[in-house]
N, C-alpha and C positions, 0 to 999 in steps of 0.2 A: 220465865214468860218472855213471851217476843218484844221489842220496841213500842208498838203500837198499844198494847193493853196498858207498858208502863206512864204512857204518856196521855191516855184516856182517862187512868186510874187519877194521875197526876189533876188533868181538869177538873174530876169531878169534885178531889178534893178542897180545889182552890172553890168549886161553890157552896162550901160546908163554910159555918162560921171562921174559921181559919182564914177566910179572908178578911176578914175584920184586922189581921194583923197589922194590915197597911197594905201602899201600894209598892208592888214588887214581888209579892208572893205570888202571885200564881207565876209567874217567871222563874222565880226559887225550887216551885214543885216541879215546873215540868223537868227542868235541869238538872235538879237532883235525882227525878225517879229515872232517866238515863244515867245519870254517871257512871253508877257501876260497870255498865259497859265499854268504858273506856278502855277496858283492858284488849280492846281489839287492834291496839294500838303495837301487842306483842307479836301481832301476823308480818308486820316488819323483818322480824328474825326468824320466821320460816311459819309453818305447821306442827313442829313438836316443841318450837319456844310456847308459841301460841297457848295450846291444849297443857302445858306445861304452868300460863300461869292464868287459866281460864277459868274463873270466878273464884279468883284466889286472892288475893292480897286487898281488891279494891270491893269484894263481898266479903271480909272479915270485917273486927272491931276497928282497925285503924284506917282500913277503909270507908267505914262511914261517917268515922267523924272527920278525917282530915278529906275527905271528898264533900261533906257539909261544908265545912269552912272555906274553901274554894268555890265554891257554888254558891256562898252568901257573897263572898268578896267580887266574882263578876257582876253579880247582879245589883250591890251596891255599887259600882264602878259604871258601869252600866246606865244606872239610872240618873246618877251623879251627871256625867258625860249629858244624858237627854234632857236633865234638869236645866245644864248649865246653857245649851243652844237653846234651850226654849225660852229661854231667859231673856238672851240676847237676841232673838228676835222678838219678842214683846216690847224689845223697844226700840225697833224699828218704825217711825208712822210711815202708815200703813195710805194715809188719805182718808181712812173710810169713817164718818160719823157715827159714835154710836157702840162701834166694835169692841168687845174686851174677851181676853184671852179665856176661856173657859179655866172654871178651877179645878185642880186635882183633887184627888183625896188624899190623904197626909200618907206620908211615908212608912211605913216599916223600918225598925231601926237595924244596926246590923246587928244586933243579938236577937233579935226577932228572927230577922236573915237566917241568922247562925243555926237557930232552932229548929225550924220550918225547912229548910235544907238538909240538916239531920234526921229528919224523919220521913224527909219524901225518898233519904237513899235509903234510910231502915227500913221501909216499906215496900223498896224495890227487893231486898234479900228477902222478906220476909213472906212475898209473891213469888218469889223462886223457888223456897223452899219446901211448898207442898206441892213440885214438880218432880217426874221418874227422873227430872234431869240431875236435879240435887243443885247444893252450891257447897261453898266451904266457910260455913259462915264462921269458925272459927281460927283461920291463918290470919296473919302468920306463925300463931300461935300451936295450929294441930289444923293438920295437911289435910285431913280426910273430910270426905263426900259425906253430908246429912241430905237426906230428902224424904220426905213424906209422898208418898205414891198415888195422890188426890188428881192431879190435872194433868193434861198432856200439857208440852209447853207453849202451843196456842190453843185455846178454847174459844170456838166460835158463839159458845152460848156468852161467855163473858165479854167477850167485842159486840157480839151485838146488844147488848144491856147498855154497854159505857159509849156506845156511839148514839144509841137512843138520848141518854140521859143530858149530853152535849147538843143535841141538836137543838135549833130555836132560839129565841133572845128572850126570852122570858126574865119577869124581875126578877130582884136582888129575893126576893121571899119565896119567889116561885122555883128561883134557881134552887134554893134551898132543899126546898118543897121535894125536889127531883134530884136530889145529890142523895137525900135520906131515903127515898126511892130506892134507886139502886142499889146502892149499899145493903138495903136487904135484900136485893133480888141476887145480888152477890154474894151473898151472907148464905141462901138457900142453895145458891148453886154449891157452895163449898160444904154443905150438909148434907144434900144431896149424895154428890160425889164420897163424902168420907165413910157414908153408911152403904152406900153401892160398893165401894172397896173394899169396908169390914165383909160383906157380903159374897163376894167373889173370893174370899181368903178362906171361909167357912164352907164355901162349895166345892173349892180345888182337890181336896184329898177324892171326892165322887169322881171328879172328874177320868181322873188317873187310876183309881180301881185300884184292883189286886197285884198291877202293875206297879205301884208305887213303893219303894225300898222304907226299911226301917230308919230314922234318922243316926245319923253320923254320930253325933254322941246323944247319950242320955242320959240324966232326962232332955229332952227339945228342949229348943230353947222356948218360950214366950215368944209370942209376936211382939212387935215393936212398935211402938204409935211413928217415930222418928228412926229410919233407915241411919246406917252410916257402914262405909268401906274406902280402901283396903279393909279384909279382916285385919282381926290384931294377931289372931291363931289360925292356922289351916284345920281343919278338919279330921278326923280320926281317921287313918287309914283302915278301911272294913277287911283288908288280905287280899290276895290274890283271888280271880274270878269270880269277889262279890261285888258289889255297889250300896249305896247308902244313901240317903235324903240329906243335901247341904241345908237346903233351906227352899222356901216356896214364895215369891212375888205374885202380886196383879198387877200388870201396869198399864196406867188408864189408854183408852181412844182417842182420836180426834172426832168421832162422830155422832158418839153418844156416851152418857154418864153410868148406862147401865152395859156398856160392850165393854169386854178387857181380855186385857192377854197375858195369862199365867205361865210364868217359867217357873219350872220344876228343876231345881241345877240339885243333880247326880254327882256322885264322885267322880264318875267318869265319861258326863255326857249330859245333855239340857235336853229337858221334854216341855215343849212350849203347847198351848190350847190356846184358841181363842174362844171367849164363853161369850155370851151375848142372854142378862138375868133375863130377860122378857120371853124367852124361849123355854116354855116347858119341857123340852124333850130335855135338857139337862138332868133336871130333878125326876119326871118318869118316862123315859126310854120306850117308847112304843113295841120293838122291837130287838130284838139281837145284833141285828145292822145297827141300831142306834145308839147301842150302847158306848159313851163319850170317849172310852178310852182305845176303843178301835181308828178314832182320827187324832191320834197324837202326833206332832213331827219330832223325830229325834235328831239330836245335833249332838256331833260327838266333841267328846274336848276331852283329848289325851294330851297327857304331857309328857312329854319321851327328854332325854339327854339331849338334843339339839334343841328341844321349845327351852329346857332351862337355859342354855347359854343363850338363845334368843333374848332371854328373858333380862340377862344381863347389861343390853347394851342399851344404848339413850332412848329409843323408840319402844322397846320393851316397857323399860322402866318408866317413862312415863304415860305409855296408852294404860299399863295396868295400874298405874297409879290413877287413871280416868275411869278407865271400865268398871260394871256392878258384876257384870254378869259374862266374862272373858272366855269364849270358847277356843281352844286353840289347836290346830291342825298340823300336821305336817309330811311333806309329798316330798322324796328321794326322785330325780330326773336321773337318765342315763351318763350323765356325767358324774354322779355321785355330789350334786348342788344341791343340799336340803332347803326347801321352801319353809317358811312359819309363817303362818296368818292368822291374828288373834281378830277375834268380830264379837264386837258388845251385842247378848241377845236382845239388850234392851232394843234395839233399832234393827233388827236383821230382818229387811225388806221390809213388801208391804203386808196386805194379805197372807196367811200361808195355806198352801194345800201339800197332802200328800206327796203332791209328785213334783213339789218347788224344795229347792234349799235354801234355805233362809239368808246365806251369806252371798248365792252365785252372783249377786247382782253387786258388784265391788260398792261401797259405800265410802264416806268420811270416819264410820267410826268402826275402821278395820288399822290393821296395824301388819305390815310384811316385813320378816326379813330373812335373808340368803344367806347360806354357810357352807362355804366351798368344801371339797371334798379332803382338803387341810384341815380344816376346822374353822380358816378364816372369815372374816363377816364380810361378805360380798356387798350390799347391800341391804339398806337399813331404810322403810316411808310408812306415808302415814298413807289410807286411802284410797290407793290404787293397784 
């Protein structure tokens, strides 16, 4: 999820009895439901340090307790430091009859701190996690990507809930009032969303038709309530000029709960739809023109002996250690320079039609590199 929901989500909790803990919590939440992002701090050492250790070590286990504890320790330090000016000027006079410094409400202790900061960061992985983006909630322990396939990573129905629910000065009971509010309007949206994706998972084989291969090994596997990759095993090779079903995603919109976009990843190539449930022609096809699998786009992803040495070298190794869904390409120039460009489907463009490719438009979550007509690596980025 983006900055803004975590820091939304952050307030609304601080007006849940939670703030009963003392004063300094709601400071504790909003700072710990940021933390986790701290690791932006690896764009210092380039874009493949970055994507290298991006919602890795500070989205695992020891990231949210030692990023709790830090986040209780400022905000105890913090409050200390404003305790202690406020102190010494209350006893400054002042001239004015009458005056006395307004009382606080009692402090939060630092295990209070400690607590309350551990779960505004547990709360921030555990908001990432029913994102197509994933996180790694278990390094640095086990490297790979979990995600559940519920939200885009910003959801405008969920920002406008948690900016409504912030607005106003309303009391300490009304705040309440409108903290448990949201929370279920958040609650529906994330139900909404989960049974719109079972949904879209149940339609996709239609979608694809007669077109669609038999799966890679069998029996399928089971859908997954909780995504995770790298695989651990590549996939069955089906022989020479056949092809085979890897696996089938939906993964949500930014525009609506009920629009998604299914990758279909082939042994040797991704068929992507965008399906939108409110549209009956999906389920009965007016016509022959309409029939769903006539607007599929196909994306090829061959892997020849140059994508494997690609595959080898620091930019390889860790975009496909990022990517879900890694399509990858490769173009000989008249120099004998082979091109590699690996493009996550999950993000390849905006929109697509027939006559767009999904990757022309260079992205962030593209991955090049160059091999001289020696074999040597010319060239190795992320991007561009």
């Amino acid at each position: 999820m983006d900055n803004v929901t975590h820091t939304l989500f952050a307030a609304t909790l601080a007006r849940t009895p939670l703030s009963r803990a003392g004063r300094g919590t709601t400071a504790a939440l909003i700072l710990a439901s940021n933390a986790p992002d701290i690791d932006i701090v690896a764009t210092a050492g380039g874009a493949v340090n970055y994507l290298s250790w991006h919602r890795g070590l500070s989205h695992g286990p020891l990231g949210v307790v030692g990023l709790g504890v830090v986040t209780a320790g400022l905000v105890w330090t913090g409050r200390l430091i404003y305790d202690q000016r406020r102190a010494r000027q209350a006893a400054i006079p002042t001239g004015r009859m009458g005056t006395t410094a307004p009382t606080l409400e009692p402090a939060a202790s630092f295990g209070m701190l400690v607590a309350v900061s551990i779960l505004g960061v547990l709360l921030h992985v555990l908001m990432d996690l029913p994102t197509s983006y994933g996180t790694r909630v278990l390094s640095p322990f086990d490297w790979h990507w979990f995600a559940v396939d519920w939200m885009p990573i910003v959801d405008v129905y969920l920002l406008t809930v948690l900016v409504i629910g912030v607005l106003g000065r309303p009391s300490p009971a009304q705040r309440r009032v409108k903290a448990a509010v949201v929370m279920a309007l958040m609650a529906a949206n994330y139900g909404v969303r989960a049974a719109s994706h079972q949904q879209a998972l149940d339609l996709a084989p239609r979608l694809f038709g007669p077109t669609l291969p038999q799966p890679c090994d069998t029996p399928a596997p089971d859908q997954r309530l909780i995504e995770s990759w790298p695989r651990q095993t590549a996939p069955s090779n089906p022989g020479a000029g056949k092809r085979c079903l890897v696996e089938i995603a939906a993964m949500p919109s930014f525009t609506s709960p009920f629009s998604w976009r299914i990758i279909a990843q082939m042994s040797n190539a991704y068929e992507i739809h965008d399906i939108d449930l409110l549209d009956r022609r999906f389920r009965h096809p007016e016509g022959e023109s309409d029939v769903p699998w006539r607007l599929t786009l196909r994306y090829p992803n061959v892997w020849t002996s140059a994508v494997e040495k690609a595959a080898g070298t620091r930019v390889g190794q860790v975009f496909l250690g990022f990517s879900r869904f890694p399509a990858a390409r490769s173009v000989v120039d008249g120099k004998g320079i082979t091109t590699v460009r690996w493009s996550d489907m999950r993000f390849a463009g905006g929109p697509l039609g027939l006559d767009q490719q999904p990757a022309r438009r260079v992205a962030p979550f593209t991955a090049i590199v160059r091999i001289g007509a020696d074999a040597r690596i010319l060239e190795e980025s992320l991007g561009r």
